[in-house]
TORSEDO-599022 format. One record per residue (C-alpha): residue in three letters; x, y, z. Coordinates in steps of 0.2 Angstrom, whole numbers, padded with zeros to 4 digits, always signed. Layout:
residues N
AlaXYZ
...
***
This chain:
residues 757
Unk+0040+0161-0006
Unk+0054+0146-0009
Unk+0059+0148+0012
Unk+0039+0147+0016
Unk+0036+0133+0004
Unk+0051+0124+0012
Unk+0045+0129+0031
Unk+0026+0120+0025
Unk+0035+0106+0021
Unk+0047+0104+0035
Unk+0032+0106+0046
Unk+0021+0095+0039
Unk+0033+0080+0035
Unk+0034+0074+0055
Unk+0016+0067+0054
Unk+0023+0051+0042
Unk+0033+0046+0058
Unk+0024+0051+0075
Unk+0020+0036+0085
Unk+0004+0047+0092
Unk-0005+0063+0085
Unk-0003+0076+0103
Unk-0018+0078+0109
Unk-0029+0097+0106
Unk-0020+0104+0122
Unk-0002+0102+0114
Unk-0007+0106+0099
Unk-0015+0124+0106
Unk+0001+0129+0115
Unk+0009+0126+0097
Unk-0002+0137+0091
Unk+0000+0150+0101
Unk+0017+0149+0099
Unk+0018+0149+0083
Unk+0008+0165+0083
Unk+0020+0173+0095
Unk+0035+0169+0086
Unk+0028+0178+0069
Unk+0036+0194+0065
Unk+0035+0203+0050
Unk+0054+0209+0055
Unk+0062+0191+0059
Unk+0063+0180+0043
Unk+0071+0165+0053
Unk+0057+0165+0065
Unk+0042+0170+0052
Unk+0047+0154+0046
Unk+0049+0143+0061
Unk+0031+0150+0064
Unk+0025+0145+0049
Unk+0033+0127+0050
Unk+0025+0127+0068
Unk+0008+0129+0061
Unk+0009+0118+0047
Unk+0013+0106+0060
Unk-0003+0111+0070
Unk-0014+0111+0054
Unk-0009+0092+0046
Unk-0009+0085+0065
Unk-0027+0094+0066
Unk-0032+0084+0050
Unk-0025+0069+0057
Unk-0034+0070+0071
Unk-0050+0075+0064
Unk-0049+0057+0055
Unk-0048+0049+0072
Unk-0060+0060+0079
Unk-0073+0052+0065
Unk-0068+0036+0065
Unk-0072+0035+0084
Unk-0089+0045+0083
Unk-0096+0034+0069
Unk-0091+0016+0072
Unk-0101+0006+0084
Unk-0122+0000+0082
Unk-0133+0000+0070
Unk-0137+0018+0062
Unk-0145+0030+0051
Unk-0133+0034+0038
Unk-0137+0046+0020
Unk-0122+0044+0009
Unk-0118+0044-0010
Unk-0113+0031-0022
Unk-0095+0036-0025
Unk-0091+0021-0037
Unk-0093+0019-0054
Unk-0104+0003-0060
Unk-0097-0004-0074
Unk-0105-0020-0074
Unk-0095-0029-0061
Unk-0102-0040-0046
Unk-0097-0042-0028
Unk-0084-0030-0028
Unk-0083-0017-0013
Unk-0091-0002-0018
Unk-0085+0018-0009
Unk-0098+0029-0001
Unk-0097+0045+0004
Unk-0106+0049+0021
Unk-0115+0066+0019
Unk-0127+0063+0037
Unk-0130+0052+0050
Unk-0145+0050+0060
Unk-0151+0066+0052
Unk-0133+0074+0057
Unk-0124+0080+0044
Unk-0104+0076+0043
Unk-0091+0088+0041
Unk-0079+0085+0033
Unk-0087+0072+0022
Unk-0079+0056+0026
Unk-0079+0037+0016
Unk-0084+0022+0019
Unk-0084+0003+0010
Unk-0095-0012+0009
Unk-0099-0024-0002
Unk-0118-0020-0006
Unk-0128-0021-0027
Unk-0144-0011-0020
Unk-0159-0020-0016
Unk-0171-0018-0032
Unk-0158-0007-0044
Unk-0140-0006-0048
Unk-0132+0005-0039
Unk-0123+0020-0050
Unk-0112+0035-0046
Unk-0121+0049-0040
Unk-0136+0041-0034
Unk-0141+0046-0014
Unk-0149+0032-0001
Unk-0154+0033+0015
Unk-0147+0018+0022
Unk-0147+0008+0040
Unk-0127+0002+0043
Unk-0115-0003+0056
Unk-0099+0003+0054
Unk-0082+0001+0061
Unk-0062+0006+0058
Unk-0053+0000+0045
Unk-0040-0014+0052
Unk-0026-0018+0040
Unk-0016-0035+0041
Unk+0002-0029+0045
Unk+0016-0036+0042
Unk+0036-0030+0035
Unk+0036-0028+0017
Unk+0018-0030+0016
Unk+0003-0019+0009
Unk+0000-0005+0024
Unk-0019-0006+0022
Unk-0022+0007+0035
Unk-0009+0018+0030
Unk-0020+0020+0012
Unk-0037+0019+0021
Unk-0032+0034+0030
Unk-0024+0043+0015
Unk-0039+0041+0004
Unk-0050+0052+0018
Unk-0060+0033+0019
Unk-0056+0025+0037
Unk-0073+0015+0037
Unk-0081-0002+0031
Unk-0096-0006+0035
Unk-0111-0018+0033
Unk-0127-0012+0027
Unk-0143-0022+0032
Unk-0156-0011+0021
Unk-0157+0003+0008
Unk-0170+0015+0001
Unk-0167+0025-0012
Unk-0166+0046-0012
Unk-0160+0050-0029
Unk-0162+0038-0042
Unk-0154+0045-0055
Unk-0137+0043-0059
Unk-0120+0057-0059
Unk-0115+0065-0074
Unk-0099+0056-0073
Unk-0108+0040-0073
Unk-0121+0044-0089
Unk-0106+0052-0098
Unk-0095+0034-0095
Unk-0113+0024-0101
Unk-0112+0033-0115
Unk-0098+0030-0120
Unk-0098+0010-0117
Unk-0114+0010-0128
Unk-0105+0014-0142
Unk-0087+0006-0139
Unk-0086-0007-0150
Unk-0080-0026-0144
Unk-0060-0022-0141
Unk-0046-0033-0138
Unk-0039-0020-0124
Unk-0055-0015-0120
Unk-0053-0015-0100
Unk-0037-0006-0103
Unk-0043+0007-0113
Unk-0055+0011-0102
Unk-0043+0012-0088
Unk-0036+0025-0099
Unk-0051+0037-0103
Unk-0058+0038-0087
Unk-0046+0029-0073
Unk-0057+0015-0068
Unk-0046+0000-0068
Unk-0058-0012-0061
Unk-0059-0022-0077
Unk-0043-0027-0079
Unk-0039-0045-0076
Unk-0024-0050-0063
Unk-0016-0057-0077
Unk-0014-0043-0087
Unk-0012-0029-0071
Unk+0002-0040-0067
Unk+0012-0037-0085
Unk+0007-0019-0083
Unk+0016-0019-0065
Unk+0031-0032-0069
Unk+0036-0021-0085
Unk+0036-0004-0074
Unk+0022+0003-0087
Unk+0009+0003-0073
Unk+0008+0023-0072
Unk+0001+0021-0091
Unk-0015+0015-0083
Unk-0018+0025-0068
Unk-0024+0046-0075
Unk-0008+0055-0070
Unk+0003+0068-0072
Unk+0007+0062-0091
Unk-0011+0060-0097
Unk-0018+0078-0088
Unk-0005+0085-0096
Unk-0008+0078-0114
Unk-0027+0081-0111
Unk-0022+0101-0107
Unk-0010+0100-0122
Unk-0023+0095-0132
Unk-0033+0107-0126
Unk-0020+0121-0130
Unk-0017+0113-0148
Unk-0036+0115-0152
Unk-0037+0134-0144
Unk-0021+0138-0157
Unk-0032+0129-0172
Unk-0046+0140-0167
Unk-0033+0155-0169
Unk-0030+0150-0185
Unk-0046+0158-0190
Unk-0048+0171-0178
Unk-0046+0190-0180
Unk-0030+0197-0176
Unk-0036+0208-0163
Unk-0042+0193-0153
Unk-0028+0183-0153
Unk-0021+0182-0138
Unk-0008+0169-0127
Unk-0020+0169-0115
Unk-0032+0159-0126
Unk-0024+0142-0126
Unk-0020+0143-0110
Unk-0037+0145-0103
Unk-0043+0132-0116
Unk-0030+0121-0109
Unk-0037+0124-0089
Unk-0054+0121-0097
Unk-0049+0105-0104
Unk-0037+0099-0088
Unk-0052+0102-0077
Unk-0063+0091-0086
Unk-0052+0076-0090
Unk-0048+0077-0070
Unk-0066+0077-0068
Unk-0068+0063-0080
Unk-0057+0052-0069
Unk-0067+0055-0056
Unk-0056+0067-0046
Unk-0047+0053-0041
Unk-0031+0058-0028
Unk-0018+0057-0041
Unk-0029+0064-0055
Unk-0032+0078-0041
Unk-0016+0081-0038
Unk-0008+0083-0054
Unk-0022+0095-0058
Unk-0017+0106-0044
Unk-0001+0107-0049
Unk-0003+0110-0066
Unk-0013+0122-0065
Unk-0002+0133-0053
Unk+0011+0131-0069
Unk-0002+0139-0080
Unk-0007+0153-0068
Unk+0013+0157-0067
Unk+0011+0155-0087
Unk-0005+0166-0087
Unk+0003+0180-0079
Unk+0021+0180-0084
Unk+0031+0175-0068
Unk+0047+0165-0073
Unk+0051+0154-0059
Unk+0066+0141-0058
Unk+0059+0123-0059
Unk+0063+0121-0040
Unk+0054+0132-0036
Unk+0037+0125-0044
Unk+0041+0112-0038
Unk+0043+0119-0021
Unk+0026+0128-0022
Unk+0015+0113-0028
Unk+0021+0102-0016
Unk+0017+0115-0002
Unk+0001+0119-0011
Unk-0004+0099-0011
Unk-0002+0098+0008
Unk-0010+0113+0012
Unk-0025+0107+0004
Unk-0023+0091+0012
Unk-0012+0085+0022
Unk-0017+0065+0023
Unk-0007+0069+0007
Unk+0008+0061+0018
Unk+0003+0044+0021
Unk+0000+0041+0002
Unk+0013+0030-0010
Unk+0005+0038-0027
Unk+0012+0057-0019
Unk+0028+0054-0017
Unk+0030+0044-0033
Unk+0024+0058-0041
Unk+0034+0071-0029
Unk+0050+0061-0033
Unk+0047+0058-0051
Unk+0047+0075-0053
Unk+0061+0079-0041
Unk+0071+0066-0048
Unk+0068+0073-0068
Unk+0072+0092-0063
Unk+0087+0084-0054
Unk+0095+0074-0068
Unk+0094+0089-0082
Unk+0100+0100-0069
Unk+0118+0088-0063
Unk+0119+0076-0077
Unk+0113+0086-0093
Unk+0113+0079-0111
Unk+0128+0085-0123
Unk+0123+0101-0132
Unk+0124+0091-0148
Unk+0110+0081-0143
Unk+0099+0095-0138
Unk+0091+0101-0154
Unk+0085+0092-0171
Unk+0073+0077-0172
Unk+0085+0065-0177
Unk+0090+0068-0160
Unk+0074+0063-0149
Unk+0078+0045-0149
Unk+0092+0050-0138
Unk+0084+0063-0127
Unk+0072+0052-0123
Unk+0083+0038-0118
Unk+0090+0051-0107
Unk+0075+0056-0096
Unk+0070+0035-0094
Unk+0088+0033-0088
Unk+0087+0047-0076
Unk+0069+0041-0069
Unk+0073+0022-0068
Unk+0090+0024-0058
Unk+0086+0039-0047
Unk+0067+0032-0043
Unk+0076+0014-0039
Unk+0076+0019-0018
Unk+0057+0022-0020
Unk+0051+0006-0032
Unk+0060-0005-0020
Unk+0052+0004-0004
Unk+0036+0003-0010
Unk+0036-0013-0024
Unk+0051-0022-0017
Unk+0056-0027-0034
Unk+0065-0020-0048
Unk+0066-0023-0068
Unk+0079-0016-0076
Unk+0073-0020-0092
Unk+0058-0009-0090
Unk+0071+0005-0095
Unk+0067-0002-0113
Unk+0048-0007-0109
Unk+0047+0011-0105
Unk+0055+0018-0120
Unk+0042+0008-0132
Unk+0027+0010-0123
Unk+0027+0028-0116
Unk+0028+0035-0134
Unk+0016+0025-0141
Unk+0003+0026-0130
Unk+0006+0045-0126
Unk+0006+0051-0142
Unk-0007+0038-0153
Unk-0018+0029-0139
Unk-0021+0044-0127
Unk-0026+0057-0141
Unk-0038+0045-0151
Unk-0045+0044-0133
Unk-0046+0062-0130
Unk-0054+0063-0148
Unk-0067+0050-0144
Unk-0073+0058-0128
Unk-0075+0077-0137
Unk-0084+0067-0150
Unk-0096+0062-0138
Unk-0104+0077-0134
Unk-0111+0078-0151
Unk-0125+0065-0156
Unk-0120+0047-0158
Unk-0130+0047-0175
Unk-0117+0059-0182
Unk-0101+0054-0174
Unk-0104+0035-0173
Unk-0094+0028-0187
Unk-0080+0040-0183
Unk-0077+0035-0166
Unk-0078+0016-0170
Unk-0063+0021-0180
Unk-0054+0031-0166
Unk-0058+0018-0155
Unk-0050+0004-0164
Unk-0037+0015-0169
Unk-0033+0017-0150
Unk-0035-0002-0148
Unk-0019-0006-0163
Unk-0008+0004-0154
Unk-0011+0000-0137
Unk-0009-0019-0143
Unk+0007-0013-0153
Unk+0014-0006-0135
Unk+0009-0023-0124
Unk+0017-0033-0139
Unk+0034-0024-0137
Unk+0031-0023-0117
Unk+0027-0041-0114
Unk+0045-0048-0117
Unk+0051-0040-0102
Unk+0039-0046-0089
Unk+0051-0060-0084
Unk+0065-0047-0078
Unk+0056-0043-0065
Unk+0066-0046-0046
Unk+0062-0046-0031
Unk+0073-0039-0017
Unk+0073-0034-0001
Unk+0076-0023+0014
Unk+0095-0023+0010
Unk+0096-0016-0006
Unk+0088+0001-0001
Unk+0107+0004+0003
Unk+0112+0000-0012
Unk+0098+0010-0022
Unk+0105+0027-0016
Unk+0119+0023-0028
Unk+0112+0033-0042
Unk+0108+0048-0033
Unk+0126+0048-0021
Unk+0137+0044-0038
Unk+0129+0059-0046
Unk+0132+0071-0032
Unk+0151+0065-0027
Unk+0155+0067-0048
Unk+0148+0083-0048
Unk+0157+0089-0030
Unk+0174+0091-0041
Unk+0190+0082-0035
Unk+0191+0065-0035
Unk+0199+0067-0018
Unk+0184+0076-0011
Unk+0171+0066-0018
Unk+0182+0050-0010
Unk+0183+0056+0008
Unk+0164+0060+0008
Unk+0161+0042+0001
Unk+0174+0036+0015
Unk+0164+0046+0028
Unk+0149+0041+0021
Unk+0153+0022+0023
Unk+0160+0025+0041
Unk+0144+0033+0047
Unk+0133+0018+0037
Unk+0146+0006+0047
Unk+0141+0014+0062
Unk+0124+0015+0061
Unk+0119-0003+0057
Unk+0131-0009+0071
Unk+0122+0001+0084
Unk+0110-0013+0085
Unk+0116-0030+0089
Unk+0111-0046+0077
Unk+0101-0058+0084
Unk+0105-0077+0086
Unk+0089-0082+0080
Unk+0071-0074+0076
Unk+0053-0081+0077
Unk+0039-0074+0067
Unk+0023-0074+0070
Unk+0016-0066+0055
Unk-0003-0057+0054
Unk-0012-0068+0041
Unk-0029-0064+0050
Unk-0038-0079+0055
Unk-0025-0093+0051
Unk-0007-0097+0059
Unk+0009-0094+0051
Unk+0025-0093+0060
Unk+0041-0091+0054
Unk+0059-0097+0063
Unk+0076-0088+0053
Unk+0093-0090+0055
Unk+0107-0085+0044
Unk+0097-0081+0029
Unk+0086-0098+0031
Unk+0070-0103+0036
Unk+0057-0114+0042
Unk+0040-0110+0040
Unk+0024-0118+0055
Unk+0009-0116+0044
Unk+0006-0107+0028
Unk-0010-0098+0035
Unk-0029-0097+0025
Unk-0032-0099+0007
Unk-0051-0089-0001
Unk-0057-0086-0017
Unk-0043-0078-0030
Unk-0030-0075-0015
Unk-0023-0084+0002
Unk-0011-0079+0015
Unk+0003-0086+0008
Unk+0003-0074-0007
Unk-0001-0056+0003
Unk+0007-0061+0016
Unk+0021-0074+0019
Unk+0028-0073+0001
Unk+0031-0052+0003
Unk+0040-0054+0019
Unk+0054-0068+0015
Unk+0055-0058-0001
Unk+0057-0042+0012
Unk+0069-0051+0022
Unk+0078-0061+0009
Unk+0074-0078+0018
Unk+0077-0095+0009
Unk+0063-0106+0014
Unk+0069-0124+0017
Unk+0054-0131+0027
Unk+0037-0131+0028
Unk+0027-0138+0042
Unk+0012-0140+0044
Unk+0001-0143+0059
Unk-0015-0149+0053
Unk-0027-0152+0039
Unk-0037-0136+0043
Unk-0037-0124+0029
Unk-0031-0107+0040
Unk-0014-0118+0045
Unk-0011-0124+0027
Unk-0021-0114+0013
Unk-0008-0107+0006
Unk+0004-0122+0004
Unk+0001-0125-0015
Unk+0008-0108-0019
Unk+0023-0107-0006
Unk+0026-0124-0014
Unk+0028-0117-0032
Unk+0039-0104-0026
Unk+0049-0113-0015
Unk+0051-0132-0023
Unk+0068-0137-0016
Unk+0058-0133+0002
Unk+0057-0150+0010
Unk+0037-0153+0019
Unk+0033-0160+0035
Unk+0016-0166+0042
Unk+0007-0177+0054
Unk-0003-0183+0041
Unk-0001-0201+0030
Unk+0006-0192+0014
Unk+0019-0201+0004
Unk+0035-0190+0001
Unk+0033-0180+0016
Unk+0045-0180+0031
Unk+0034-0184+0049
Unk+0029-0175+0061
Unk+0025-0185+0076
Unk+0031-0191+0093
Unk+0049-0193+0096
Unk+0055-0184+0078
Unk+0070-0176+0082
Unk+0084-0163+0072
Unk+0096-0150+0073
Unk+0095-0137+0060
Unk+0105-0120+0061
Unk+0111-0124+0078
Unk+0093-0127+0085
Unk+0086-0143+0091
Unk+0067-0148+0086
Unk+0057-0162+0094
Unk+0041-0165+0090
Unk+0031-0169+0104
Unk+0015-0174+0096
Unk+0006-0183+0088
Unk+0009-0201+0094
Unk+0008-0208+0078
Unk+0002-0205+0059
Unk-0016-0197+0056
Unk-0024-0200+0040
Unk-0035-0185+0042
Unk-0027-0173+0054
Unk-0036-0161+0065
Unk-0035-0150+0079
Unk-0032-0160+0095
Unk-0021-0172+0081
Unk-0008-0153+0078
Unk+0011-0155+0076
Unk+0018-0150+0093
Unk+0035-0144+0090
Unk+0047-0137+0106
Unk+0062-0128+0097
Unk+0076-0122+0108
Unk+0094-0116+0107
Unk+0101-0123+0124
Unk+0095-0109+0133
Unk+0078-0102+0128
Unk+0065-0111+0121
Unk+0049-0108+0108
Unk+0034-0121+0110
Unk+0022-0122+0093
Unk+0007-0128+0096
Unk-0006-0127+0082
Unk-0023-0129+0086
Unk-0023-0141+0101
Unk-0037-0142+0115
Unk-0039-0148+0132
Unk-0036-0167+0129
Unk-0024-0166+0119
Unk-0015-0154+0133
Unk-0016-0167+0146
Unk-0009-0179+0136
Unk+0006-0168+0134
Unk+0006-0165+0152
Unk+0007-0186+0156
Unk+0019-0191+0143
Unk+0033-0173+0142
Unk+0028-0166+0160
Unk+0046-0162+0162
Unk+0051-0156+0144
Unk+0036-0143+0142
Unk+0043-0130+0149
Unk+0046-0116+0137
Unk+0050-0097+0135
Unk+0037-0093+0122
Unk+0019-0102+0122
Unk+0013-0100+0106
Unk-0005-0100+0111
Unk-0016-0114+0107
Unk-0030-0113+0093
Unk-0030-0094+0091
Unk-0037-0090+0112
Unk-0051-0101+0112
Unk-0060-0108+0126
Unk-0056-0126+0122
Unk-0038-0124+0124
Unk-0026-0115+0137
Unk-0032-0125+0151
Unk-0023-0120+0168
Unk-0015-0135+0172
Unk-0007-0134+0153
Unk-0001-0118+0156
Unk+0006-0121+0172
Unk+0017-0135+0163
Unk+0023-0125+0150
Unk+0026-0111+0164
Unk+0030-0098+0149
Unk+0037-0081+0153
Unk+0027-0074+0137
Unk+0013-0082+0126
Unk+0008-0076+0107
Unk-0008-0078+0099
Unk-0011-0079+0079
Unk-0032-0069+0077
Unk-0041-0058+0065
Unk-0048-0043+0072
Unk-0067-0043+0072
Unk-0065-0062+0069
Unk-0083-0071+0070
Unk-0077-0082+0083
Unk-0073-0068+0096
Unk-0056-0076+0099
Unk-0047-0075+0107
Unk-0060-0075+0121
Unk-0059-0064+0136
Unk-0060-0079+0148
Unk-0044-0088+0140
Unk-0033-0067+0138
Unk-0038-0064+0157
Unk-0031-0082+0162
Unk-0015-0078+0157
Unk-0016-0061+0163
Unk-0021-0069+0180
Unk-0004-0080+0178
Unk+0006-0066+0175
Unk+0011-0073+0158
Unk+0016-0059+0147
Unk+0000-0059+0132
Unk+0003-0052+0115
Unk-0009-0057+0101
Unk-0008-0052+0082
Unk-0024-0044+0082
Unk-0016-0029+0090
Unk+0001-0029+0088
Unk+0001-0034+0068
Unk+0018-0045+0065
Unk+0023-0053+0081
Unk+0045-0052+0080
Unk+0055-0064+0094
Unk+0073-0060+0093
Unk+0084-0071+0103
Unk+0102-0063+0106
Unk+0116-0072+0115
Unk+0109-0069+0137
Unk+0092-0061+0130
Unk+0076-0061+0123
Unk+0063-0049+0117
Unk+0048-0048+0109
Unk+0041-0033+0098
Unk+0027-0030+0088
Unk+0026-0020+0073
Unk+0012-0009+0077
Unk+0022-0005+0093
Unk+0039-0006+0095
Unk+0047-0010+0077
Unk+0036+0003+0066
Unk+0026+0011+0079
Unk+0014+0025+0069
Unk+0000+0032+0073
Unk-0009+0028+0058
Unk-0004+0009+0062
Unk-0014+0010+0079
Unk-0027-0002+0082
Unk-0043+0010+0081
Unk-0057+0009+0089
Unk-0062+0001+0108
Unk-0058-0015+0113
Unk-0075-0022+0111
Unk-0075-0020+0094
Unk-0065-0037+0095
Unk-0082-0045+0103
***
């Protein structure tokens, strides 16, 4: 059983890094050979037969997903789904529904989709069923190093659609269970301070919680309190299991049984994980736990690796999108990482029994968790806190073991009549509320040891797990030479590629412009991209990856007043106040950005080409034209200039236009990129900043097929994500993330080319 649950996951694991699924024929003569290679005789290839078709059945799944996503997008159609979010009162928020047919076809498997939609004459509840007329089309994630992979989740959550619903009828009027058990419940919660938290809690909906508030949760590492998981399943089943022994209490001899709380414990796992919705995580840890109390049902004594071993196999078997999500291998890990510490650093015997104790075997595990999950919460969070080993060890207790069960008591008591119950849960409620307020008001003090660090600490995060091992390996002579070795082959490996001179980024910020010139650790940002309602660029975008790469942002330009080139400004201006800020604008205190500015920073020189003189409203044809060369390649930014502005750069710097990279101007419209310009500039590749499915159609096919024609090399940020110059000593390259720097097939661009239209 342990050699098959390996060969599954060895088989399965490729799929997170394959730049394309293989096509079915591929995929068949794997199959086959898979089927070949079994023999009941031959463990070594039984198993390499088994690893073979776990391959084949997780790169089926994959490809089923883009199977779907290709056969629904596109026009206007017919489309029956169900309301898979919970309404609790919020507006405007994007809502989940789960296809069942379209135009009278039904769907197999049931796929997902998102819009933003409140019904036409009712509120739309979980569970109810319309027949709908949508247009829908693939997800398209923002990407960019050290952001949030968009696609990467879309994809994992089974929901690779969003769509946009022009009209609605209703089938099914009535609400879920899930969703009357939930209003049930709110009409007799009283007015709480934590209310949205608590809620969060009973039933996993965190849509109530306030950035503010998420943000303390995440900063303090307490965030897996929120989210139904592994801890709060298995409280709810050892709740379950505490009733079932009550019960025995007054049972018959004859009937008790160990069987009994174990069942009672299934019984209540199930319903809690159905309370959360089903959720993936919830979903999850339900599989797994209740393998463990099958093996506890029927007497099998396993090793913790090997549980460990078979629910892992088990979760991708059942589904293996499994891969792409961050919440799996947190959990995987956390697990790993727990039976890992007790097994090579284990607590002194002295410490293992009596009460008095507990303090300090509990200090243990959080020591264990924060130091060997450190690779994973910098991978995925790029930050760490190091006092959330303390956050942890208030706020875990106190919410496990008061908070959750007065939870778990309300929600029992509300199967009985609310007449009967009503003054009891008021109490359990506020009960739940005191002690969730006493575990924020020991957490909050750490929220400001929270760092953020980048892509070259993940190194340095292996410590925990490499020191354990080489301690543990015996002589301190041995444990050296393989940290020697180690150190030779990490030498080796990072100098395989050689360091560029100097890099420019354009980064994907949608519609907007942001670009990003590094050298040494420093940087100069051209435009801060667009600013919305509760969020800009600068925050999802810009700010993560000079966090990822460790960058020191010394200045800011920006082209023009437009707000896609300097929306997020005020923030990038809070985190980086020593940055100095040029513009073409009349603002007091800035450095200027017109004709004839010239300085060297990093070894670069930067002239400003236009505009002739101070605007006091800058727009498009008044951009910051800045050409930034090294002596022997050359980078020309031109913000969001059009065709008269062009020819005045071709009278007045005919002879200093000439550059190596265009960037292209005012996203690929039509009122720019005029023939004569780009003859000037004569660039040997050209870069465009523009949001897929943009309502603008940029950049336009007229203005892509003129460079083209030119034999000007095109890359655009709609397709390629994060656009990467690197500049080495007699080179150049460009490479965009979708394609040459993290090139997945989950990252593609789905869907046709028109969809850009």
């Amino acid at each position: 059983m342990d050699e098959v649950a390996i060969a599954i996951i060895t088989g399965m694991v490729p799929l997170i890094f394959l730049a394309t699924i293989p096509p079915a024929a591929p995929l068949v003569a794997l199959l086959l050979t898979a089927c070949l290679l079994f023999s009941p005789d031959r463990k070594t290839l039984r198993l390499i037969a088994i690893a073979l078709l776990s391959f084949c059945w997780a790169a089926f799944q994959g490809q089923m997903q883009l199977q779907q996503i290709s056969d629904l997008q596109g026009a206007k159609r017919e489309v029956i789904a169900e309301v898979q979010t919970v309404n609790l009162g919020t507006q405007g928020s994007s809502r989940f529904f789960k296809i069942e047919r379209v135009d009278g076809k039904p769907v197999f498997p049931p796929t997902v989709f998102r819009a933003k939609w409140e019904g036409e004459n009712e509120p739309l509840m979980a569970g109810q069923r319309w027949k709908m007329l949508v247009s829908l089309r693939p997800v398209h994630g923002l990407l960019n190093e050290g952001g949030f992979d968009a696609q990467r989740w879309a994809l994992s959550q089974h929901a690779p659609l969003t769509g946009t619903i022009y009209s609605g009828e209703s089938l099914d009027t009535g609400a879920g269970w899930r969703q009357q058990f939930i209003q049930r419940v709110l009409l007799t919660m009283p007015e709480l301070v934590n209310k949205p938290v608590l809620i969060a809690l009973a039933f996993g909906e965190k849509g109530l919680i306030q950035k503010p508030e998420m943000l303390v949760l995440q900063r303090t590492g307490i965030a897996h309190l929120v989210a139904i998981s592994g801890l709060h399943i298995g409280i709810a089943a050892l709740f379950g299991g505490w009733l079932a022994r009550i019960c025995q209490w007054f049972m018959p001899v004859r009937l008790i049984d160990y069987r009994f709380p174990l069942v009672v414990s299934e019984i209540f796992l199930l319903v809690y994980t159905w309370l959360a919705g089903c959720n993936a995580p919830a979903l999850r840890t339900a599989i797994v736990f209740s393998l463990w109390i099958l093996l506890r049902y029927f007497r099998v004594r396993c090793h913790p690796w090997q549980i460990w071993l078979w629910g892992v196999a088990l979760l991708l078997m059942t589904d293996p999108m499994n891969l792409l999500s961050d919440s799996f291998w947190l959990s995987c890990i956390a697990v790993a990482s727990l039976v890992f510490w007790f097994q090579w650093v284990p607590l002194s015997e002295t410490f293992q029994h009596h009460w008095y104790w507990c303090v300090v075997r509990w200090g243990h595990l959080q020591a264990g968790v924060m130091l060997l999950l450190l690779p994973l919460q910098i991978g995925i969070f790029h930050g760490i806190n190091i006092t959330s080993f303390l956050a942890n060890i208030w706020a875990v207790p106190v919410v496990s073991l008061l908070t959750v069960p007065c939870i778990l008591a309300v929600l029992l008591l509300n199967l009985f009549p609310a007449s009967c119950m009503a003054g009891i849960q008021t109490l359990l409620w506020q009960g739940a509320d005191y002690t969730l307020s006493a575990a924020m008001w020991g957490v909050r003090p750490f929220a400001g040891g929270w760092v953020v660090v980048g892509e070259n600490c993940l190194a340095i995060s292996l410590f925990g797990w490499l020191a354990i091992i080489f301690c543990r390996l015996g002589h301190v002579k041995q444990w050296l030479s393989i940290l020697v070795s180690f150190c030779a082959v990490s030498a080796v490996w990072y100098a395989r590629i050689p360091a560029e001179r100097w890099r420019v980024d354009m980064l994907d910020v949608g519609h907007g412009l942001s670009v990003l010139i590094s050298r040494n650790g420093k940087g100069i940002l051209y435009d801060t991209g667009n600013k919305w309602e509760g969020g800009s660029a600068a925050e999802q975008n810009i700010l993560p990856f000079l966090n990822w790469r460790n960058i020191e942002l010394e200045q800011i330009i920006i082209s023009h007043n437009d707000m896609d080139h300097r929306g997020g400004l005020p923030f990038l201006q809070s985190r980086y106040p020593q940055a100095s800020l040029r513009d073409s604008a009349m603002s007091e205190g800035h450095l200027a950005c017109v004709a004839g500015e010239h300085w060297q920073w990093q070894g670069l020189n930067f002239n400003v080409l236009w505009p002739e003189a101070k605007i006091a409203d800058a727009r498009n044809d008044d951009s910051c034209v800045i050409r930034i060369d090294d002596g022997s390649f050359s980078v020309l930014l031109t913000g969001d200039i059009e065709v008269r502005t062009e020819k005045a750069l071709i009278r007045k710097w005919r002879e200093r236009l000439h550059s190596t990279v265009l960037q292209v101007p005012h996203h690929g419209s039509n009122t720019s990129s005029s023939p004569p310009f780009l003859r000037t500039v004569s660039p040997e590749a050209a870069v465009a900043s523009a949001a897929r499915f943009n309502k603008w159609h940029l950049p336009t096919h007229k203005v892509v097929s003129r460079y083209h024609k030119a034999r000007y090399d095109w890359h655009s940020t709609s397709s390629s994500g994060q656009l990467s110059l690197f500049i080495y000593g007699d080179y150049w390259a460009i490479k965009g993330l979708r394609e040459q720097l993290n090139p997945r097939w989950y990252h593609r661009r789905f869907g046709v080319s028109v969809d850009n239209e």
